[in-house]
Predicted model as a PDB file, atoms N, CA, C, CB and O in Angstrom, pLDDT in the B-factor column:
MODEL        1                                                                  
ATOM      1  N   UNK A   1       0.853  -1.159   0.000  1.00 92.00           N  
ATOM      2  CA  UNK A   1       0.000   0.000   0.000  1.00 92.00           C  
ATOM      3  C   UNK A   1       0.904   1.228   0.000  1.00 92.00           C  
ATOM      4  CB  UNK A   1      -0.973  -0.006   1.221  1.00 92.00           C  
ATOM      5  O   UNK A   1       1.407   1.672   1.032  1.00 92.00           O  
ATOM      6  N   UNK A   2       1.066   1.699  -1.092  1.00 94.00           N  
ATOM      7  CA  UNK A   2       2.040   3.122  -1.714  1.00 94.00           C  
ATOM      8  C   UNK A   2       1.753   4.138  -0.377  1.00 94.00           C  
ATOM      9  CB  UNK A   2       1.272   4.035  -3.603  1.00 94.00           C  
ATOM     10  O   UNK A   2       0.584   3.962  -0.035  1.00 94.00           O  
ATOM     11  N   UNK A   3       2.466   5.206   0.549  1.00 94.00           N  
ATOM     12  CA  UNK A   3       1.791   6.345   0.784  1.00 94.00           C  
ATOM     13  C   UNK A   3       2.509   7.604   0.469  1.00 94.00           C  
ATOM     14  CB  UNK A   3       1.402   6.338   2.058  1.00 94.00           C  
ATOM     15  O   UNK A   3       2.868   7.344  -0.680  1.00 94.00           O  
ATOM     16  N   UNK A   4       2.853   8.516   0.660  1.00 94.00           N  
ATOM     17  CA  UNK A   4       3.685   9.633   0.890  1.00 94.00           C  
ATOM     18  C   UNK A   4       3.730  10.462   2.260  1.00 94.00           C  
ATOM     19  CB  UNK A   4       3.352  10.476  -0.092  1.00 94.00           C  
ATOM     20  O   UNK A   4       2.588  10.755   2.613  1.00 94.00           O  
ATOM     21  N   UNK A   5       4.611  10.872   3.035  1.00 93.00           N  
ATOM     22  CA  UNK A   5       4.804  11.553   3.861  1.00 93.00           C  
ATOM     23  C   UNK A   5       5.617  12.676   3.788  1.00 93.00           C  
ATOM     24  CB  UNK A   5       5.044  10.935   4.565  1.00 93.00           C  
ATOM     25  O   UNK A   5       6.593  12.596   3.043  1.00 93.00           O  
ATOM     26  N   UNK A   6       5.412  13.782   4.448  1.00 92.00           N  
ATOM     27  CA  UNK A   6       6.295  15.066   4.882  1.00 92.00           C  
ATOM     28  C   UNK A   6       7.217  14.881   5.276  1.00 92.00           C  
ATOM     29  CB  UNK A   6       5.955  15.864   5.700  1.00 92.00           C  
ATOM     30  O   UNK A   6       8.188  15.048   4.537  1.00 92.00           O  
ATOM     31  N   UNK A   7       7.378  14.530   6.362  1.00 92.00           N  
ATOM     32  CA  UNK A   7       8.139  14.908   7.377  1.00 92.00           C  
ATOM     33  C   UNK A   7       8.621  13.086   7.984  1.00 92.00           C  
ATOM     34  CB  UNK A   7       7.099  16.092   8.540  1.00 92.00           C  
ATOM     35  O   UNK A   7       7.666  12.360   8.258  1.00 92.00           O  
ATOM     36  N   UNK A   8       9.652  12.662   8.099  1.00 96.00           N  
ATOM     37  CA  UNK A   8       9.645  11.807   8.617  1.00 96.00           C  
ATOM     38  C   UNK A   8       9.383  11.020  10.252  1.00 96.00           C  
ATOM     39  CB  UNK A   8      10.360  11.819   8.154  1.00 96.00           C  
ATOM     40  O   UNK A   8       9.495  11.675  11.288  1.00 96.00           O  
ATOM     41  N   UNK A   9       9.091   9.813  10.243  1.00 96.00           N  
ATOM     42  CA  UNK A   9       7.856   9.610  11.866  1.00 96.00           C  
ATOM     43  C   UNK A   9       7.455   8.322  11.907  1.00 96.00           C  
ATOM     44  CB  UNK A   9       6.157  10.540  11.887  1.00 96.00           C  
ATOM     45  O   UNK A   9       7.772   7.419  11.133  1.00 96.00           O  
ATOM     46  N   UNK A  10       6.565   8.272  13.082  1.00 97.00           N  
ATOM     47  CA  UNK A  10       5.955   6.639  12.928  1.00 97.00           C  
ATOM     48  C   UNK A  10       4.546   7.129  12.137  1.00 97.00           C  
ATOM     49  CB  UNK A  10       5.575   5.602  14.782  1.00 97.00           C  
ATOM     50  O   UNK A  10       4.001   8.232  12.148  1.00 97.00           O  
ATOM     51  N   UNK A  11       4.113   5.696  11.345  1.00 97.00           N  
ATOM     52  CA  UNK A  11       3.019   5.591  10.739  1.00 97.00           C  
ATOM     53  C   UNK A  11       1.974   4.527  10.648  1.00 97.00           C  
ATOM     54  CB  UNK A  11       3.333   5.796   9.831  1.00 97.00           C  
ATOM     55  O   UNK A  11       2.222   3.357  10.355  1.00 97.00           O  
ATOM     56  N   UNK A  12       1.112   4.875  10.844  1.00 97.00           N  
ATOM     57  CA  UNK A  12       0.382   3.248  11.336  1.00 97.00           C  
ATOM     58  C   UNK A  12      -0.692   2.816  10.139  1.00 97.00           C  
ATOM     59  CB  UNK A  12      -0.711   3.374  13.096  1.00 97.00           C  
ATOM     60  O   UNK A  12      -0.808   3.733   9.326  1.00 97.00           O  
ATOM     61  N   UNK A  13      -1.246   2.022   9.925  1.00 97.00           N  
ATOM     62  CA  UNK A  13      -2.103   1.078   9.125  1.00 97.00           C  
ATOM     63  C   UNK A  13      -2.982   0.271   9.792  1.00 97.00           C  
ATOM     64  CB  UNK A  13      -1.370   0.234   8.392  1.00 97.00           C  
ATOM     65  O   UNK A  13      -2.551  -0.658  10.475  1.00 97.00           O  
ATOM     66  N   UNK A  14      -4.024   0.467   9.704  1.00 97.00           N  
ATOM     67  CA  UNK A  14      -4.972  -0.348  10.176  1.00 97.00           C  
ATOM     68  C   UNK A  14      -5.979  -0.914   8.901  1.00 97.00           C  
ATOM     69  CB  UNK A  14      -5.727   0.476  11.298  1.00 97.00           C  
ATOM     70  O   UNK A  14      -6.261  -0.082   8.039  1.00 97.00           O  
ATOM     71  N   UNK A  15      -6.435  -2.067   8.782  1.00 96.00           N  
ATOM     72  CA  UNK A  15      -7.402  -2.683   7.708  1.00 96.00           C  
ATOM     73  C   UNK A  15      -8.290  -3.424   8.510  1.00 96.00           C  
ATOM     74  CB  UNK A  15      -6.720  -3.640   6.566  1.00 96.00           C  
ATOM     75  O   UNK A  15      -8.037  -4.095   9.511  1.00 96.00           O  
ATOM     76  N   UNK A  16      -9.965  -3.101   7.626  1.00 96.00           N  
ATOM     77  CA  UNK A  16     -11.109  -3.847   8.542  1.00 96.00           C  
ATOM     78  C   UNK A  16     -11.683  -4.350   7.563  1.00 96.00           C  
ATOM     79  CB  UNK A  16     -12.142  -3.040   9.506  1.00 96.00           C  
ATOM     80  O   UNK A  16     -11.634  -3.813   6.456  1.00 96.00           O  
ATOM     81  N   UNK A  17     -12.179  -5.210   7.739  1.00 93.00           N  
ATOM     82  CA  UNK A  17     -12.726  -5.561   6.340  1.00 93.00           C  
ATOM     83  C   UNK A  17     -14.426  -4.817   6.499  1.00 93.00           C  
ATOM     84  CB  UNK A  17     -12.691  -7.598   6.044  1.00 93.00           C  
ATOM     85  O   UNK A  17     -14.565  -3.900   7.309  1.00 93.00           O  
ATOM     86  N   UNK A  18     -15.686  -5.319   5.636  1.00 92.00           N  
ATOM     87  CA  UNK A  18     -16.822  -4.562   5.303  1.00 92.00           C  
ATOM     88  C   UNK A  18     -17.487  -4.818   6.772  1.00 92.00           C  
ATOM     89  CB  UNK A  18     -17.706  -5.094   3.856  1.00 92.00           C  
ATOM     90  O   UNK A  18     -18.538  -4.218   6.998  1.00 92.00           O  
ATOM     91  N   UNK A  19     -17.147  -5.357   7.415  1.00 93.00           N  
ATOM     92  CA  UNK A  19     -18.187  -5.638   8.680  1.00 93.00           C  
ATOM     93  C   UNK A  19     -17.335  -5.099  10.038  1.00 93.00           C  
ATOM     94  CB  UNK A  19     -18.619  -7.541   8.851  1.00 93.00           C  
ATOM     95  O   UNK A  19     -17.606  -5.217  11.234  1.00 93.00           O  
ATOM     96  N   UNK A  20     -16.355  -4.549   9.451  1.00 93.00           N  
ATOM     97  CA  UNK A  20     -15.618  -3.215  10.759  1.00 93.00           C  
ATOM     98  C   UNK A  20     -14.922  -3.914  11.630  1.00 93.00           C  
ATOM     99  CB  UNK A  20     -16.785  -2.234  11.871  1.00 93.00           C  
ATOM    100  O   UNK A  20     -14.495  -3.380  12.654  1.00 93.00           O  
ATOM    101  N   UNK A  21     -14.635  -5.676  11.245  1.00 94.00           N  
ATOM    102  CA  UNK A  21     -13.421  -6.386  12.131  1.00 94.00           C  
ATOM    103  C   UNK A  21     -12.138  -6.168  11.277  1.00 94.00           C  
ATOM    104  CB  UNK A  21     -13.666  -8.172  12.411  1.00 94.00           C  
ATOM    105  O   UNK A  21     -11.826  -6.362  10.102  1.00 94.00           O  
ATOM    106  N   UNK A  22     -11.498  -5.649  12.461  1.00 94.00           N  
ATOM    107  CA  UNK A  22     -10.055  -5.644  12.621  1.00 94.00           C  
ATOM    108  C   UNK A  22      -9.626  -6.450  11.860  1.00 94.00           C  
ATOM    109  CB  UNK A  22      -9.540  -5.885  13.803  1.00 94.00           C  
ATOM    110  O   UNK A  22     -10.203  -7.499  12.146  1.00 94.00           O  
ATOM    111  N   UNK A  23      -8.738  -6.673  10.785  1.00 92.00           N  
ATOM    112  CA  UNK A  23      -7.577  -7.928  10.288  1.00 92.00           C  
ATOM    113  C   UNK A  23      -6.166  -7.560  10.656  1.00 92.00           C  
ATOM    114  CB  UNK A  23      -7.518  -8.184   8.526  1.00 92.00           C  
ATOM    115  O   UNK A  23      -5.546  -8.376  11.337  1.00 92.00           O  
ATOM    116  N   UNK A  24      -5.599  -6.486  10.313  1.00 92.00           N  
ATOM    117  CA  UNK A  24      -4.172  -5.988  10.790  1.00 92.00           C  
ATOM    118  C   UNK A  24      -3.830  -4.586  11.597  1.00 92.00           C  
ATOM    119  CB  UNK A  24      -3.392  -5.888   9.559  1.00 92.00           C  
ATOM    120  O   UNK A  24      -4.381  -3.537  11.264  1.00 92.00           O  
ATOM    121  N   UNK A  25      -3.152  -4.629  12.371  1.00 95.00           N  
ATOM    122  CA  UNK A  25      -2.300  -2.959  12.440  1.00 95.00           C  
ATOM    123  C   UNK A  25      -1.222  -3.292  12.682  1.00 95.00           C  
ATOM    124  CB  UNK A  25      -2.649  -1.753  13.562  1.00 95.00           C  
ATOM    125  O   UNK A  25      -0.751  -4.150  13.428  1.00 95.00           O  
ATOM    126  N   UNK A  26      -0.561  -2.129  11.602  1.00 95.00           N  
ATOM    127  CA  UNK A  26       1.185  -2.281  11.442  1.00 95.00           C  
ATOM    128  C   UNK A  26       1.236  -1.056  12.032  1.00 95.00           C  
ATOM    129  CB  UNK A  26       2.088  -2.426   9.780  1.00 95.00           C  
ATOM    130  O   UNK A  26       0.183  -0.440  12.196  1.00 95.00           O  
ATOM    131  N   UNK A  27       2.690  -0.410  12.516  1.00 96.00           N  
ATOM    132  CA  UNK A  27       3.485   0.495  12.842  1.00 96.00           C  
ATOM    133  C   UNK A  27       4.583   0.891  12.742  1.00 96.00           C  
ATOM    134  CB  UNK A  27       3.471   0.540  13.476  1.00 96.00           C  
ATOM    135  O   UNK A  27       5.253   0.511  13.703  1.00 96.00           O  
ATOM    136  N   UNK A  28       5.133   1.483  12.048  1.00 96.00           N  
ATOM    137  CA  UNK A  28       6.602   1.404  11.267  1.00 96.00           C  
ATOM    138  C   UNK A  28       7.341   3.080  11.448  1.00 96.00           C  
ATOM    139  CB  UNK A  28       6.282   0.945   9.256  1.00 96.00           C  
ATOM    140  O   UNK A  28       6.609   3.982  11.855  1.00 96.00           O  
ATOM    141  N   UNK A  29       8.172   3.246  11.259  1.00 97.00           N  
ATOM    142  CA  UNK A  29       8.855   4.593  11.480  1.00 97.00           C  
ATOM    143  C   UNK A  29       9.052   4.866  10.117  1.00 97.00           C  
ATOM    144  CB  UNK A  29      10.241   4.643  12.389  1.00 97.00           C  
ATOM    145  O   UNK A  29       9.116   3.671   9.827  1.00 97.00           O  
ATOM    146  N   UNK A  30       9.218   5.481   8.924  1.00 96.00           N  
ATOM    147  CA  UNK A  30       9.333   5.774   7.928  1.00 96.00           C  
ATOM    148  C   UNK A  30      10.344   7.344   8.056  1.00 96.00           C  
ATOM    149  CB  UNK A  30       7.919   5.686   7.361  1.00 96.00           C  
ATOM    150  O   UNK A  30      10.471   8.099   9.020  1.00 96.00           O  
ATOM    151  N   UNK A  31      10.854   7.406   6.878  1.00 96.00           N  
ATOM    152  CA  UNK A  31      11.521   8.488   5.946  1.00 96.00           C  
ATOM    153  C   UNK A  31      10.561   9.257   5.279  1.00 96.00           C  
ATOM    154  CB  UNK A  31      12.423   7.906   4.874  1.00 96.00           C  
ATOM    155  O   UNK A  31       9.580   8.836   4.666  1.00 96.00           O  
ATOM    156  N   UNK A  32      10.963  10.564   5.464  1.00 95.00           N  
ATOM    157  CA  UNK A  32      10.321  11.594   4.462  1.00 95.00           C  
ATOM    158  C   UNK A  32       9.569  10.810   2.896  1.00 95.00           C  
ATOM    159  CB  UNK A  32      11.761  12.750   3.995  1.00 95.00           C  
ATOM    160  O   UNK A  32       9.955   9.658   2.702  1.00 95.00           O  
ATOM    161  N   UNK A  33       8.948  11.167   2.246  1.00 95.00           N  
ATOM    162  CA  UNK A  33       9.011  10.920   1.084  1.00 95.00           C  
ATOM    163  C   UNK A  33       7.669   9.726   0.796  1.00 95.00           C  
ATOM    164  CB  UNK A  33      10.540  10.507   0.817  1.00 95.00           C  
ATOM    165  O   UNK A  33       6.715   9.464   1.528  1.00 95.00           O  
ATOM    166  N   UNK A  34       8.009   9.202  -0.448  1.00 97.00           N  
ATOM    167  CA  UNK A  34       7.329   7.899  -0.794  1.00 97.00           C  
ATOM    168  C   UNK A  34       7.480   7.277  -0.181  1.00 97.00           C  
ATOM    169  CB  UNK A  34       7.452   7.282  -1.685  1.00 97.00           C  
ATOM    170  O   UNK A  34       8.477   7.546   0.489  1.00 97.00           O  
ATOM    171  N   UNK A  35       6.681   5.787   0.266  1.00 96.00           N  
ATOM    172  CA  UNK A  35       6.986   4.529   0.959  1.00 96.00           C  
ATOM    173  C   UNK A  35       5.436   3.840   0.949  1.00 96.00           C  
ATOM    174  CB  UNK A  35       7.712   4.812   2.615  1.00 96.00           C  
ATOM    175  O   UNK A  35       4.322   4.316   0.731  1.00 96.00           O  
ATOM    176  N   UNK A  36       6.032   2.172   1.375  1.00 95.00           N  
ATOM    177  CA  UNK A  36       4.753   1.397   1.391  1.00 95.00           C  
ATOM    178  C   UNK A  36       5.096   0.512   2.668  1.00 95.00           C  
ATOM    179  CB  UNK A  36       4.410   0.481  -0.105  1.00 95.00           C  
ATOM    180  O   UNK A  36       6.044   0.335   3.433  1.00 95.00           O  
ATOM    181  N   UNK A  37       3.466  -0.063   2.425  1.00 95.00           N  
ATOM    182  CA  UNK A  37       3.471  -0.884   3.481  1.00 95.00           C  
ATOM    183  C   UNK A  37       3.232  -2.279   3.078  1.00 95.00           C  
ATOM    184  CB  UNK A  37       2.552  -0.450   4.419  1.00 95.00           C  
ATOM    185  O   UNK A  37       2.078  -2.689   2.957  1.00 95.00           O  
ATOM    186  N   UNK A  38       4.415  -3.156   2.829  1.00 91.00           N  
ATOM    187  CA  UNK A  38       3.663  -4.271   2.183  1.00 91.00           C  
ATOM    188  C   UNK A  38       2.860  -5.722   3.313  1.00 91.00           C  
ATOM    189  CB  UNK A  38       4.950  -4.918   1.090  1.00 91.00           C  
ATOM    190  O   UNK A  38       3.267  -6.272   4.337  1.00 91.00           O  
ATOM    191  N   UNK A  39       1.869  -5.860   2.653  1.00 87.00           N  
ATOM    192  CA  UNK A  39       0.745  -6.681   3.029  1.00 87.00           C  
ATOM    193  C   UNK A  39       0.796  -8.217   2.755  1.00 87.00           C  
ATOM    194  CB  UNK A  39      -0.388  -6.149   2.362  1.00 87.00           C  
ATOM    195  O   UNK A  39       1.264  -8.509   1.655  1.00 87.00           O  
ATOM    196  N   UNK A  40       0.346  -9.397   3.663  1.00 82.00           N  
ATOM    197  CA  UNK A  40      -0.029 -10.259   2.775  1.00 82.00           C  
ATOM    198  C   UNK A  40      -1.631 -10.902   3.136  1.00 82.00           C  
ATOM    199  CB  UNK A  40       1.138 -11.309   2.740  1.00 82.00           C  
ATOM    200  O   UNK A  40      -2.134 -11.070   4.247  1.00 82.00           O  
ATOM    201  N   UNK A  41      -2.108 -11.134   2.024  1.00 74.00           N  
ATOM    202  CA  UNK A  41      -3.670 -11.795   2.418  1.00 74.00           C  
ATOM    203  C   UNK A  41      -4.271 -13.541   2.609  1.00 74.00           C  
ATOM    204  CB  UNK A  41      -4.561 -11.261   1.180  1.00 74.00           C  
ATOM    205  O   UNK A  41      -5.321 -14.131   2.359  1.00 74.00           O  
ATOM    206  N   UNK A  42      -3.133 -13.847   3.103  1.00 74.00           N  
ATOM    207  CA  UNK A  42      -2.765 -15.594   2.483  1.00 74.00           C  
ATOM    208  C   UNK A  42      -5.063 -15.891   3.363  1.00 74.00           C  
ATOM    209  CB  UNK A  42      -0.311 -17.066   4.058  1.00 74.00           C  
ATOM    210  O   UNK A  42      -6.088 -16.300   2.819  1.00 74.00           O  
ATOM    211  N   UNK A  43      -4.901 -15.623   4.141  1.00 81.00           N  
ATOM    212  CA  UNK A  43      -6.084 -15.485   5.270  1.00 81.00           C  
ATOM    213  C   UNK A  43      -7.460 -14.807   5.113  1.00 81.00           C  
ATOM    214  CB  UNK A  43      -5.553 -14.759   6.353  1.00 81.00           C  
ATOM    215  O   UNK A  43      -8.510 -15.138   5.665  1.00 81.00           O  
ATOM    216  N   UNK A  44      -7.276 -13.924   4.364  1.00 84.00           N  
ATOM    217  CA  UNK A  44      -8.639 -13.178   4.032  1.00 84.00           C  
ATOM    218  C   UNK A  44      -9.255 -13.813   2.980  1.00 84.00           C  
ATOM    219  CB  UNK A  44      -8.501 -11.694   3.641  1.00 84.00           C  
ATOM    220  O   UNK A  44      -8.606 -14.429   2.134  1.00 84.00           O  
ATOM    221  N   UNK A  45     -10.627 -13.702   2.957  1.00 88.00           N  
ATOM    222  CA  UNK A  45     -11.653 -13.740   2.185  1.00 88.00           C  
ATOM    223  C   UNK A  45     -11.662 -12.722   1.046  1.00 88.00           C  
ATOM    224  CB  UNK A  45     -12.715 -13.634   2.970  1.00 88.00           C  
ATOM    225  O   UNK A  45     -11.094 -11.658   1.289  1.00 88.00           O  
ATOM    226  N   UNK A  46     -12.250 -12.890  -0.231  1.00 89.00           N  
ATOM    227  CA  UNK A  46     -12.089 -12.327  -1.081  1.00 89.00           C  
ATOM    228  C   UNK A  46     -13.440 -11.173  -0.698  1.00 89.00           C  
ATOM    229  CB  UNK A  46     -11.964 -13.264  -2.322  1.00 89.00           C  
ATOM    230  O   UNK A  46     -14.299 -11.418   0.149  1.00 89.00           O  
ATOM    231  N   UNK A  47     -13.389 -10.042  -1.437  1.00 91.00           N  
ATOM    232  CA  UNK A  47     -13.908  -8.766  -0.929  1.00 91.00           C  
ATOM    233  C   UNK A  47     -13.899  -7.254  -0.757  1.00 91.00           C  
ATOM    234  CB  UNK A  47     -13.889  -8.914  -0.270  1.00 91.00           C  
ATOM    235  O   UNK A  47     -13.252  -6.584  -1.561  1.00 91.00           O  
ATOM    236  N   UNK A  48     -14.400  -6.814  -0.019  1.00 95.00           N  
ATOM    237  CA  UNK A  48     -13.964  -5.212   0.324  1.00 95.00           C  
ATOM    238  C   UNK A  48     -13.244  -4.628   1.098  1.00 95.00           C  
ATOM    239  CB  UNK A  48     -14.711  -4.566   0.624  1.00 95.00           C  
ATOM    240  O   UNK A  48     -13.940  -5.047   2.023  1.00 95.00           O  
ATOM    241  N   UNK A  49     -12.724  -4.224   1.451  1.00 95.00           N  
ATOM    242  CA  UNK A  49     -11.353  -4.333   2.977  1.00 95.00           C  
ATOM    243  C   UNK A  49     -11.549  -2.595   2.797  1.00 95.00           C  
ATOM    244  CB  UNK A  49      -8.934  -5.306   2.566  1.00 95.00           C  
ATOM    245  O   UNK A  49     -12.004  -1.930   1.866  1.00 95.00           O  
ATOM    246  N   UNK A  50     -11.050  -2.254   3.981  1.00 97.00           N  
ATOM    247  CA  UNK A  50     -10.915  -0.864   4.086  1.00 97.00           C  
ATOM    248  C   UNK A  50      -9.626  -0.128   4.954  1.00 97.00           C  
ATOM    249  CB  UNK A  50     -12.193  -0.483   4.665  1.00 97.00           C  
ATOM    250  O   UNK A  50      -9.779  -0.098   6.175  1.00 97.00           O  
ATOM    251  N   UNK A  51      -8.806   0.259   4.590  1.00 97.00           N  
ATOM    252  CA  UNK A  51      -7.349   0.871   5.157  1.00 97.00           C  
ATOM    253  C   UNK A  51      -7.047   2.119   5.527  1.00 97.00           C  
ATOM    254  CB  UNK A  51      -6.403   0.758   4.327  1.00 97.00           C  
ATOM    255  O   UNK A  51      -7.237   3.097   4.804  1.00 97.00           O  
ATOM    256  N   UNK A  52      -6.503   2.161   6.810  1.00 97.00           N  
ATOM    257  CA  UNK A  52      -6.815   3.604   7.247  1.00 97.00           C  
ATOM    258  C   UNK A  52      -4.842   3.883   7.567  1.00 97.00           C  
ATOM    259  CB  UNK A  52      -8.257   3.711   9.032  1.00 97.00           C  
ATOM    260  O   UNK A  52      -4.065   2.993   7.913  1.00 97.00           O  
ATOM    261  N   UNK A  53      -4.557   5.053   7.365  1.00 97.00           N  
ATOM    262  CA  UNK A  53      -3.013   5.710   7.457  1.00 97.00           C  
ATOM    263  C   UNK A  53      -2.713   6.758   8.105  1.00 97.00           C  
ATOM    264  CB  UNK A  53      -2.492   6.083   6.331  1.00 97.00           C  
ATOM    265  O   UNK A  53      -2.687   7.902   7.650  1.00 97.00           O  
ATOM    266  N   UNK A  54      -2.488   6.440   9.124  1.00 97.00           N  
ATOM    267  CA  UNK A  54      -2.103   7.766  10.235  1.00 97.00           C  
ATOM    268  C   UNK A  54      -0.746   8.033  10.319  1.00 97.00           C  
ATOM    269  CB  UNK A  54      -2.510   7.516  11.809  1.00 97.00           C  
ATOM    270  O   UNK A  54       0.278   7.351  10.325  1.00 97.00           O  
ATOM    271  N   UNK A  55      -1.005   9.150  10.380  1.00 95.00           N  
ATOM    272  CA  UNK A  55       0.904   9.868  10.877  1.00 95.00           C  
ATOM    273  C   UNK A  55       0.237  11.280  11.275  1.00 95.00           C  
ATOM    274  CB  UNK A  55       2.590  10.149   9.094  1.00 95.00           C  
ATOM    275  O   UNK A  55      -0.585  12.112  10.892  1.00 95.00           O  
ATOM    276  N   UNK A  56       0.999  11.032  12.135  1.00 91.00           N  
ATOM    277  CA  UNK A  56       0.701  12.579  13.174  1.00 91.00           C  
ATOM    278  C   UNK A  56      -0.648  12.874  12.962  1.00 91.00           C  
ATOM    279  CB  UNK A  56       1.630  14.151  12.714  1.00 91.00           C  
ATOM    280  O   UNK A  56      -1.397  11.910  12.805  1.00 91.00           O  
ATOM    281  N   UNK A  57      -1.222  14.251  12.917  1.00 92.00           N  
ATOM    282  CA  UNK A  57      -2.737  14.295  13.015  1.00 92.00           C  
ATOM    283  C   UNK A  57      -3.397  14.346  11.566  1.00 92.00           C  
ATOM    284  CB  UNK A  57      -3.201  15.610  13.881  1.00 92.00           C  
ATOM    285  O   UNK A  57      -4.501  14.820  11.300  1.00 92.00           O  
ATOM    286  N   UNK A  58      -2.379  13.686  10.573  1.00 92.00           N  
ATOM    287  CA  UNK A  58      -3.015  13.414   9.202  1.00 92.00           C  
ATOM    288  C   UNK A  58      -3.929  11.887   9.349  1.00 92.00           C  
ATOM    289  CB  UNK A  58      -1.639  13.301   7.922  1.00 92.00           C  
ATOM    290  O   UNK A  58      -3.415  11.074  10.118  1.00 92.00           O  
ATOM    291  N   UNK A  59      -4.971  11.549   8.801  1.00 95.00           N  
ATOM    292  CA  UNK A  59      -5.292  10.563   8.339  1.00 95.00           C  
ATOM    293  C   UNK A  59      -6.310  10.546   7.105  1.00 95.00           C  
ATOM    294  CB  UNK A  59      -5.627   9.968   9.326  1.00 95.00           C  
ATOM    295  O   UNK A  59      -7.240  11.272   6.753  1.00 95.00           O  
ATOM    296  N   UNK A  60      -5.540   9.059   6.470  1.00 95.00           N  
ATOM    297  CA  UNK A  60      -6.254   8.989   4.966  1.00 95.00           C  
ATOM    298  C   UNK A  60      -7.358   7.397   5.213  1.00 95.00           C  
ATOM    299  CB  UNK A  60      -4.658   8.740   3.361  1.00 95.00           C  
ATOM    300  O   UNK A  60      -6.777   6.316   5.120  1.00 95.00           O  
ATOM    301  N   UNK A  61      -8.006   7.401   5.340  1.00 96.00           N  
ATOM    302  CA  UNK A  61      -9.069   6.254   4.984  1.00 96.00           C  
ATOM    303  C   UNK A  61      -9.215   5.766   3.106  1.00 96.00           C  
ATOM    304  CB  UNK A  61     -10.747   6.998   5.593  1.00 96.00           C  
ATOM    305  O   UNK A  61      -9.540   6.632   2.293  1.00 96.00           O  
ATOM    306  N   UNK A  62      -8.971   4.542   2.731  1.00 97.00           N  
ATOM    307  CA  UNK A  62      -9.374   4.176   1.166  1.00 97.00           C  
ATOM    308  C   UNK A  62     -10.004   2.861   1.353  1.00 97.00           C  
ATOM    309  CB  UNK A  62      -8.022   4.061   0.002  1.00 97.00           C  
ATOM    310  O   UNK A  62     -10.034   2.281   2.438  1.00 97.00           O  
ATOM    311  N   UNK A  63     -10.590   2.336   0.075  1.00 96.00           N  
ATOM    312  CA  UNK A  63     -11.111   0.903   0.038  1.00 96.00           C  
ATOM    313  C   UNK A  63     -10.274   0.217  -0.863  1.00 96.00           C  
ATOM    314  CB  UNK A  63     -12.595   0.752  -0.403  1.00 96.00           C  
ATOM    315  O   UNK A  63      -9.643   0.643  -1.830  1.00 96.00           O  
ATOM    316  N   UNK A  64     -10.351  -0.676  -0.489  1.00 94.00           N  
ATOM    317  CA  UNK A  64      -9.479  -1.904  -1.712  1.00 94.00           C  
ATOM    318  C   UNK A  64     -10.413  -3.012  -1.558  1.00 94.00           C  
ATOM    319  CB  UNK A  64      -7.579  -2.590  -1.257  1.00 94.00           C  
ATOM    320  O   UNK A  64     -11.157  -3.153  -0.588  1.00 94.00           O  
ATOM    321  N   UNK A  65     -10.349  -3.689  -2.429  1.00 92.00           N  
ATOM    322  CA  UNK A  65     -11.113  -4.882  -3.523  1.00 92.00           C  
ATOM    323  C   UNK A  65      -9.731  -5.720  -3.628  1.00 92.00           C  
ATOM    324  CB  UNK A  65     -11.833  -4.178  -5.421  1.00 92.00           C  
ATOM    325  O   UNK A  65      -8.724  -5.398  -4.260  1.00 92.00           O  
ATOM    326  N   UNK A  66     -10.055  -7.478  -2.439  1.00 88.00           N  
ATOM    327  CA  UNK A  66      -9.169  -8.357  -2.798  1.00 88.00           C  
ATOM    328  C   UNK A  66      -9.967  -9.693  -3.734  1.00 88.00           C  
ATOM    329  CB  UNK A  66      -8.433  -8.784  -1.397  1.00 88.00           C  
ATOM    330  O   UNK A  66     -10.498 -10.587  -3.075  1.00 88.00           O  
ATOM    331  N   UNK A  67      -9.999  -9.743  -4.870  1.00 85.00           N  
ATOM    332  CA  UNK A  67     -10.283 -10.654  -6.152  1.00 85.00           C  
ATOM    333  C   UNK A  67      -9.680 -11.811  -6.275  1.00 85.00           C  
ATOM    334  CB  UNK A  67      -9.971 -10.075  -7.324  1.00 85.00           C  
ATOM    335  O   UNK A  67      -9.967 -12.613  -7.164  1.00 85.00           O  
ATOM    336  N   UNK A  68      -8.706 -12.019  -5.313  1.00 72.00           N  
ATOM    337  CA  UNK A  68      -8.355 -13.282  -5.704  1.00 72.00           C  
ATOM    338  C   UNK A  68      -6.433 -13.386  -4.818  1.00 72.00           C  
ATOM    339  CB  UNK A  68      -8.520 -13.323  -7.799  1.00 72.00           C  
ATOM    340  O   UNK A  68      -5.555 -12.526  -4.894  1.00 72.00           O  
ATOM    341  N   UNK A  69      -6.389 -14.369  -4.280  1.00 60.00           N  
ATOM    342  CA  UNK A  69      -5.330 -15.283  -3.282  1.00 60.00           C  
ATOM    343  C   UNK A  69      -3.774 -15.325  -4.102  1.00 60.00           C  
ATOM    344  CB  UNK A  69      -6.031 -17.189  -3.074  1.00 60.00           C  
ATOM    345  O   UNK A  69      -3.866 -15.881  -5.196  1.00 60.00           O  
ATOM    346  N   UNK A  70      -2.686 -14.944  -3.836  1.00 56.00           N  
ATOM    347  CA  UNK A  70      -1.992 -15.303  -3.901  1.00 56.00           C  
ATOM    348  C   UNK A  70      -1.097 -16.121  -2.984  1.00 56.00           C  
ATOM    349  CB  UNK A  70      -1.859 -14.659  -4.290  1.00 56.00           C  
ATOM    350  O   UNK A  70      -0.026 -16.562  -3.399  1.00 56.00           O  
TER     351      UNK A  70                                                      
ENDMDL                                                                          
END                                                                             
């Protein structure tokens, strides 16, 4: 999951899927700039998931669509 940041910091990730249970939260310190958070779904159900990205008092909420298991 691509994000961008300002200022470098900790950054957190949280994903729920459509019925608002919890599946992950990561927490990572990141560098200025571009960066991701990579994921794996070996466990989830195929579906709607929803991901939320905090750093400092920014946050971005998006949806993602998982179609299929790798």
């Amino acid at each position: 999951i691509p994000f961008e940041i300002a200022e470098p910091g900790e950054v957190s990730l949280s994903i729920t899927n459509a019925l608002g249970e919890e599946m992950t939260i990561l927490t990572q310190t990141f560098a200025a700039g571009k960066q991701q958070f990579k994921i794996t779904n070996h466990s989830w159900a195929q579906g709607l998931y929803y991901y939320t990205i905090r750093s400092g008092d920014t946050q971005l909420t998006k949806t993602m669509l998982i179609l299929n298991k790798r």
